[in-house]
C-alpha positions as CSV (number, residue, x, y, z in Angstrom):
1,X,-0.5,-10.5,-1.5
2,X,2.7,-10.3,-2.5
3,X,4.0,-12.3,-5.8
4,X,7.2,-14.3,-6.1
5,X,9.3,-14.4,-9.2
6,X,8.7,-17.2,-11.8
7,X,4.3,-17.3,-10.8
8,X,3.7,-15.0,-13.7
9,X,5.6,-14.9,-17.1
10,X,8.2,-12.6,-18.1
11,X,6.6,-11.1,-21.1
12,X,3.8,-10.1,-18.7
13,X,5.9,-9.0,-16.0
14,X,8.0,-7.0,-17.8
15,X,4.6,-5.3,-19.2
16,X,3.1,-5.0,-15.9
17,X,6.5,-3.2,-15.4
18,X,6.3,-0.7,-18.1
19,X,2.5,0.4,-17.3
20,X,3.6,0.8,-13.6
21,X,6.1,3.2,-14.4
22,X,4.1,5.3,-16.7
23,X,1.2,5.5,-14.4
24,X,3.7,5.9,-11.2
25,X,5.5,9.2,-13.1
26,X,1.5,10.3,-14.0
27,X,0.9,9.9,-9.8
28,X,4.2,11.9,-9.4
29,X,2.9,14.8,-11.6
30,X,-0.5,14.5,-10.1
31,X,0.8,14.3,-7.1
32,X,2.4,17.8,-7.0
33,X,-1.1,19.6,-6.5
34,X,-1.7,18.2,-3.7
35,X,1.7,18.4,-1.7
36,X,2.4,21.1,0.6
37,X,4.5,21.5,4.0
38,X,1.6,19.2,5.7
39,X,0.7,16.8,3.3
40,X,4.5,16.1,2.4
41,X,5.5,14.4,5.9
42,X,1.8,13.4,6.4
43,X,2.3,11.2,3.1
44,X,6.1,10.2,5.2
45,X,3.6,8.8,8.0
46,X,1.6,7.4,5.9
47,X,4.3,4.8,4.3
48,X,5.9,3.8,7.2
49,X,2.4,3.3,8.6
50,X,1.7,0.6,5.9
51,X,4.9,-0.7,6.3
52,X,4.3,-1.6,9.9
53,X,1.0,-2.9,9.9
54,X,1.3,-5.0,6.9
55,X,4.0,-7.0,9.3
56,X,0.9,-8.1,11.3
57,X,-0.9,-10.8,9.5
58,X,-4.0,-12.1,11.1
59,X,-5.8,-15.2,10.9
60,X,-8.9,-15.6,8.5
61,X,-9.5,-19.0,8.2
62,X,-7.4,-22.0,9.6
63,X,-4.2,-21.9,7.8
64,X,-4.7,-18.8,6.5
65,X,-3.5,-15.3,6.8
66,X,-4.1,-11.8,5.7
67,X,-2.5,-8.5,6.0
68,X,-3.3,-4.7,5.2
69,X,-2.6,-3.9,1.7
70,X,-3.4,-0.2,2.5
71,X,-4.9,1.1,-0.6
72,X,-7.9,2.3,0.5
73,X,-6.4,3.7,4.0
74,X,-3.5,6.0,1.5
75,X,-6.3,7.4,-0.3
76,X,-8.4,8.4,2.7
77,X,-5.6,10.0,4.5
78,X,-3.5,11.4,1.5
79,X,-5.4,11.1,-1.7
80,X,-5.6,9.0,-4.5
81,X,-2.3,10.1,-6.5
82,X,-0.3,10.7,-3.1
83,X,-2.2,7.5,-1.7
84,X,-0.6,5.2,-4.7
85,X,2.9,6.7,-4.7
86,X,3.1,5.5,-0.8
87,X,2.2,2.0,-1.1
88,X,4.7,2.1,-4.3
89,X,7.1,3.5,-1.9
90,X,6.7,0.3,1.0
91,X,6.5,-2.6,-1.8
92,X,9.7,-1.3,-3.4
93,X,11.6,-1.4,0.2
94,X,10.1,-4.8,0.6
95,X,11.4,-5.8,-2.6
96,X,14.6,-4.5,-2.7
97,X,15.7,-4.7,1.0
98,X,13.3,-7.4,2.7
99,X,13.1,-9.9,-0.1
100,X,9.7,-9.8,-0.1
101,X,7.9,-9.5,-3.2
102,X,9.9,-10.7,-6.6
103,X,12.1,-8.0,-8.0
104,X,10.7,-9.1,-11.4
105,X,7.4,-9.2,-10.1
106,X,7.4,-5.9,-8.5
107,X,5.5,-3.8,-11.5
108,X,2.8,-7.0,-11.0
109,X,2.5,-5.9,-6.8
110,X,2.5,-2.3,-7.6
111,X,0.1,-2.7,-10.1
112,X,-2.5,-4.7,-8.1
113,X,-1.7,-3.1,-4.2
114,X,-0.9,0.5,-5.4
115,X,-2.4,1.5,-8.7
116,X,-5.6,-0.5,-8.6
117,X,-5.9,-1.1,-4.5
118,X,-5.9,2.5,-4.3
119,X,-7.9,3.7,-7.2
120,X,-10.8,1.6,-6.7
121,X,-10.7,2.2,-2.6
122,X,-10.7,6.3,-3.4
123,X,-13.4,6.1,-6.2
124,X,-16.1,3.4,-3.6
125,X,-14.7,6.2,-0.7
126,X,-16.0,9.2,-2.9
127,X,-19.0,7.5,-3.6
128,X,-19.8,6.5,0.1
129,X,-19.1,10.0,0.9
130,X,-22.0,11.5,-1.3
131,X,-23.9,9.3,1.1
132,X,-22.6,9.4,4.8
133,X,-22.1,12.5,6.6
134,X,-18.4,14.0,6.6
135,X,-17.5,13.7,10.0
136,X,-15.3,11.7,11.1
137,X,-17.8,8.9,12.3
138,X,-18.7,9.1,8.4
139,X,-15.6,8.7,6.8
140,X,-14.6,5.5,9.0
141,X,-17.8,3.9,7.6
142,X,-16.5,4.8,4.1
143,X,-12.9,3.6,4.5
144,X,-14.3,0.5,6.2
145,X,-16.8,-0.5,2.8
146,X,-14.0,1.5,0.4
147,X,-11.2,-1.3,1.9
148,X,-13.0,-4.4,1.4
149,X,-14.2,-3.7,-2.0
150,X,-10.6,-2.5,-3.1
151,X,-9.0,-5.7,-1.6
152,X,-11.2,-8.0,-3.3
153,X,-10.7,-6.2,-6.6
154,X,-6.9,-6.2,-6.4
155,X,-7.1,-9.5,-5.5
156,X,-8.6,-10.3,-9.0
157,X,-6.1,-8.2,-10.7
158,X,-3.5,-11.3,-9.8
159,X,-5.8,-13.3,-11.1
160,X,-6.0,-11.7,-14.5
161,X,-2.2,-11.7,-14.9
162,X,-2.0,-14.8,-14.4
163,X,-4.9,-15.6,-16.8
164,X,-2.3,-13.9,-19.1
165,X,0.8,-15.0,-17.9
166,X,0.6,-17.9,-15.3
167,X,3.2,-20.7,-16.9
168,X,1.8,-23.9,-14.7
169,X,-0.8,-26.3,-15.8
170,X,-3.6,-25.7,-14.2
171,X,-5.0,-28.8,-11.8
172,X,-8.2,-26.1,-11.3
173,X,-9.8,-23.5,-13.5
174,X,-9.6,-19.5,-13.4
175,X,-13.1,-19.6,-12.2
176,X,-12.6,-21.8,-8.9
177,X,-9.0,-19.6,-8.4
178,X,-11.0,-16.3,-8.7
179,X,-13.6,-17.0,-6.7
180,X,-11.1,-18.4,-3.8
181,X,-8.8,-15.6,-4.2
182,X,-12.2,-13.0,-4.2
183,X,-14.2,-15.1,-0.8
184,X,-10.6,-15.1,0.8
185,X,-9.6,-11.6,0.4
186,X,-13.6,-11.0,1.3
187,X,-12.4,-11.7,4.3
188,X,-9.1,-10.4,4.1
189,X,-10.6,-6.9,3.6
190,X,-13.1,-6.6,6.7
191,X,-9.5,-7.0,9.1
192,X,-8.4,-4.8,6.7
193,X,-11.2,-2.2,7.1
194,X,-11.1,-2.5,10.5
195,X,-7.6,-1.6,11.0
196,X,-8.1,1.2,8.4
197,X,-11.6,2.8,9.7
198,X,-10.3,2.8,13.5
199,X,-7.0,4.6,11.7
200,X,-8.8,7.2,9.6
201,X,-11.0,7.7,12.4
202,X,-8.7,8.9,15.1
203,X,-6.9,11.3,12.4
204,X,-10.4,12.6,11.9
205,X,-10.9,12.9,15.7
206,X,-7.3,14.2,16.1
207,X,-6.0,16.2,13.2
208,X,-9.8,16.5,10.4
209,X,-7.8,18.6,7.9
210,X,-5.1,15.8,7.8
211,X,-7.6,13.9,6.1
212,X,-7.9,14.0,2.7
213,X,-11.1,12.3,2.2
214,X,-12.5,15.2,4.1
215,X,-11.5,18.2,2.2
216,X,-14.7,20.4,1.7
217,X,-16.0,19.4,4.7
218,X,-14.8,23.4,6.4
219,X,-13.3,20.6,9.7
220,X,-10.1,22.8,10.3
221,X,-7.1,22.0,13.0
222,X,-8.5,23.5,16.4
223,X,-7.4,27.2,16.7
224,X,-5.7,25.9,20.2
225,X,-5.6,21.9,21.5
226,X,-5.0,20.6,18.2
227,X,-1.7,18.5,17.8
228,X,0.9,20.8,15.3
229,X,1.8,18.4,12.4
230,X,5.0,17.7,13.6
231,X,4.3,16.4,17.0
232,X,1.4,14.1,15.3
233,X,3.8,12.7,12.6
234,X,6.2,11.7,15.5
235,X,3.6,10.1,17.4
236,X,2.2,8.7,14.6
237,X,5.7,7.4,13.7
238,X,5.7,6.6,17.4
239,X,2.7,3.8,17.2
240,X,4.5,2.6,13.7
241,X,7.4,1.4,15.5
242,X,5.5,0.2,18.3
243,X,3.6,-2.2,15.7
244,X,6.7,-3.1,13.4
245,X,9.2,-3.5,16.6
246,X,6.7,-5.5,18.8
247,X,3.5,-5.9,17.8
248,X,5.1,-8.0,15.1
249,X,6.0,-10.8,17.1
250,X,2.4,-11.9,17.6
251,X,1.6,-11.6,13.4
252,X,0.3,-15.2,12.4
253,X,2.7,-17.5,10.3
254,X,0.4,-18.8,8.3
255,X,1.0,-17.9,4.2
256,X,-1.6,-15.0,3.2
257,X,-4.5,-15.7,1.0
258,X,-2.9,-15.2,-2.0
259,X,-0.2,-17.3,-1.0
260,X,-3.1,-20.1,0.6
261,X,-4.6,-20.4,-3.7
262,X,-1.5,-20.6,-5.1
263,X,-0.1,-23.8,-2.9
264,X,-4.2,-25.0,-3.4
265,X,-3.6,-28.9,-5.4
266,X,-0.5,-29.2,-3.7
267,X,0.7,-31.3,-0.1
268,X,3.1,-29.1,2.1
269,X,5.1,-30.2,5.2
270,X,5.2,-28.6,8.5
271,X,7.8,-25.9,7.2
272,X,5.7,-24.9,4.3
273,X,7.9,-27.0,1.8
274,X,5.8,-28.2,-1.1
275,X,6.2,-32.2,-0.8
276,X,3.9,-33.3,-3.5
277,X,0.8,-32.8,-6.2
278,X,0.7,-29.8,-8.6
279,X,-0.1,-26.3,-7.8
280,X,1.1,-22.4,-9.0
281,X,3.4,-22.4,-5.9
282,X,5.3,-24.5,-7.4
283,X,6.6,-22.4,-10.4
284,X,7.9,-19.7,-7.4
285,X,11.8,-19.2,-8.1
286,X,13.9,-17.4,-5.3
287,X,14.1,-14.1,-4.4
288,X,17.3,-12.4,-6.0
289,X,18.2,-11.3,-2.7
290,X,17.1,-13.9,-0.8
291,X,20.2,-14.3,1.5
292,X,20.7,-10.7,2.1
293,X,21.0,-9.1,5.4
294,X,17.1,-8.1,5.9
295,X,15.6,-10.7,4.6
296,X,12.6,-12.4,5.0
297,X,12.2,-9.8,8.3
298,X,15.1,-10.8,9.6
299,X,18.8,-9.8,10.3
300,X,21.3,-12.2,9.2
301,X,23.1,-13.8,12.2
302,X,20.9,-12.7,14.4
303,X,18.1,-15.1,15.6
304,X,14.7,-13.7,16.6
305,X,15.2,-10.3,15.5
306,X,11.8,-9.4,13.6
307,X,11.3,-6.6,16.2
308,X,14.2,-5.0,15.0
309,X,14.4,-5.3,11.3
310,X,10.9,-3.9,11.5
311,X,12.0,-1.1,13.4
312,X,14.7,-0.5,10.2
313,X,12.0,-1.0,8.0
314,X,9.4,1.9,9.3
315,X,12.6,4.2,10.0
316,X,13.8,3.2,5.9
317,X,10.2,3.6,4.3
318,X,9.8,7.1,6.1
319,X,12.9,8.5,5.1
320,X,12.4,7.6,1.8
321,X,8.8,8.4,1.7
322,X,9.5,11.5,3.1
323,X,12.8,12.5,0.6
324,X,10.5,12.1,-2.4
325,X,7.4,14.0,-1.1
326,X,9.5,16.8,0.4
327,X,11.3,16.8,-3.1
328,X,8.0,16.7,-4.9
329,X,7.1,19.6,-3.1
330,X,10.2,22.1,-3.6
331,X,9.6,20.9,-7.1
332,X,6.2,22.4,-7.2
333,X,6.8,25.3,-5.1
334,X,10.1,26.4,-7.1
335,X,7.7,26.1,-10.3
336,X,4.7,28.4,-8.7
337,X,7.4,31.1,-7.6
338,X,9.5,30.7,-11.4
339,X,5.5,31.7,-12.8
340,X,5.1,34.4,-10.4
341,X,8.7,36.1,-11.2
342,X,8.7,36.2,-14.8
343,X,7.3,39.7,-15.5
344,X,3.7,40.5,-17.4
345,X,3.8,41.3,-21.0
346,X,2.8,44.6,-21.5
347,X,-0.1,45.8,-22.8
348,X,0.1,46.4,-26.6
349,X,-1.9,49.7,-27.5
350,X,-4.6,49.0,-30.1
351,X,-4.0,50.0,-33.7
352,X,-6.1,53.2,-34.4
C-alpha cells in the first residue's frame, strides 16, 4: 500500500509530512519507557521481520495482490510507540534505498502503515484482550481480528488524503473508491492476520515475555529451556532472510490493492503500462531514485537477483532498527542514572 509521488498533492504531502514527524519524535519519547536490553534488539527483529514478509505479496483476487503492512503484528510484539517507530523504520529504507514508496509521499505511507496501522491494531488488540484469555492461543486470536480491522482502516486513511489532495478528475466517486480500497484490503488483512497470528503465536509459545501484548499476564522466560534473547533474535533474523532471500521469488506480481483502485477506469498492457482511459494511476510521477542500484528489489546489472537485494534489505532495516533502539535506550538509561547521581537536598529544619 505504498503511494507514488504525484497521486496526492504537494500541499497535502508536505502536511502529511510535518504531522509524521511530530508524532514520530512523540513515539521516540514514548518509546524510551519501554526499551530495555531485550526489547531494543527485539524491536531490531521486529523491522527486518516486516521488511521480509512485506516482499511476499499473495494473491486476493485475480489480478490482485496484497502484502503485510505490519501494524498490528509491531504492536503485539513491541508495543504501540515501539510498534510505529519500526514500520517507520522499513518504509523509510524502502523509500530511500528500494524506490519503493515516493520520497514526497513518504509522510503519507508512514502516516497510514505506521501511525494509524499501528494505533488502531494496538487499541482492537487491547480491547480483544479484555475478552480472550492471555495465553498465547489468546493473543493470536487478537492479533488475527486487531490486523484486519487495522488494514482496512489504514486503507481509508489513503482514501481521505486523497479526498484532500488527489489532483485527477475523478471517472468514479470517493464512495465506490472507499468501499473498493475497504472490501480489498478486507481481504488483504485476513492473509495479513494469518501471517501475523501464526508469528505472535510462536513468540508466545517460544519466548511469552517477548510479547508485548502480554505484559501482566506473570508468562516469564522458562527458568531453563527457554531460548536467551540473543539466540532468538538470530534465529528470528534467521527465518527473515530465509523469506526475503528465497521465499521472495514465489511473491505474486500482481499490483497490491491499493495499487489494483488506483489503475480502476484505466486499460493496462501485459507490462502493467497504462494504455488508455482515465484513472489516479495515471497522475503517478517516478521515483527520485528510480534508477538506483536497489531499486525496485533489484540490483542494477544483475538480472534475477530479488533474493539477494532482499537479503541487503533485512540485513539494512536491522542494523538500522537496531542503531536507533539501542540508542534510544543508552539515552534513557544515561538519564535514569544522571537522576539517581545528583545528590538529595537536605532537609531544611523547621522554623521554631
Amino acid at each position: 500500500m505504498h503511494i507514488s509521488n504525484g497521486i496526492i498533492g504537494g500541499p497535502v504531502s508536505l502536511a502529511y509530512g510535518v504531522v509524521a514527524v511530530v508524532l514520530l519524535a512523540l513515539c521516540l519519547g514514548r518509546a524510551r519507557q519501554d526499551l530495555n536490553d531485550r526489547l531494543a534488539p527485539m524491536a531490531g527483529l521486529v523491522a527486518a521481520f516486516i521488511f521480509a514478509v512485506q516482499m511476499l505479496n499473495f494473491p486476493v483476487l485475480p489480478g490482485v495482490s496484497g502484502h503485510l503492512l505490519g501494524g498490528a503484528l509491531a504492536a503485539a510484539l513491541v508495543g504501540p510507540w515501539v510498534g510505529a517507530l519500526c514500520v517507520s523504520v522499513v518504509l523509510i529504507v524502502q523509500a530511500l534505498v528500494f524506490a519503493d514508496g515516493g520520497i514526497s509521499a513518504l509522510g503519507l505511507n508512514i502516516s497510514n502503515m505506521a501511525l494509524l496501522g499501528t494505533a488502531v491494531g494496538y487499541l482492537v488488540l487491547v480491547g480483544l484482550m479484555k475478552l480472550l484469555p492471555r495465553t498465547a492461543a489468546g493473543v493470536g486470536l487478537a492479533v488475527f481480528g486487531a490486523s484486519i480491522v487495522s488494514v482496512v482502516l489504514a486503507s481509508q486513511g489513503f482514501v481521505l488524503q486523497f479526498v484532500l489532495g488527489g489532483e485527477v478528475p475523478l471517472t468514479i466517486g470517493y464512495g465506490q473508491i472507499s468501499a473498493t480500497m475497504a472490501g480489498v484490503h478486507a481481504l488483504i488483512g485476513i492473509g495479513e492476520g494469518l501471517i501475523a497470528a501464526v508469528t505472535v503465536t510462536t513468540v508466545a509459545k517460544v519466548r511469552p515475555d517477548l510479547v508485548y501484548a502480554l505484559r501482566g499476564a506473570r508468562l516469564e522466560r522458562p527458568a531453563t529451556g527457554g531460548l536467551p534473547t540473543r539466540v532468538f533474535v538470530l534465529g528470528g533474523l534467521a527465518v527473515a532472510a530465509v523469506l526475503a532471500g528465497g521465499a521472495s521469488y514465489l511473491a505474486s506480481s500482481s499490483p497490491d490493492g491499493l495499487d489494483a483502485t488506483t489503475l480502476e477506469g484505466c486499460t493496462v498492457d501485459a507490462d502493467g503500462v497504462i494504455t488508455g482511459g482515465s484513472c489516479i494511476a495515471q497522475r503517478a510521477a517516478d521515483h527520485e531514485l528510480g534508477g538506483s542500484f536497489l531499486a525496485d528489489y533489484g540490483i542494477k546489472g544483475i538480472d534475477n537477483a530479488t533474493g539477494l537485494a532482499g537479503l541487503i534489505g533485512v540485513a539494512l532495516t536491522f542494523a538500522i532498527g537496531l542503531a536507533i533502539f539501542w540508542s534510544v535506550r543508552r539515552r534513557r538509561h544515561a538519564a535514569a542514572e544522571s537522576a539517581a547521581s545528583e545528590p538529595t537536598p537536605a532537609a531544611v529544619p523547621a522554623e521554631k
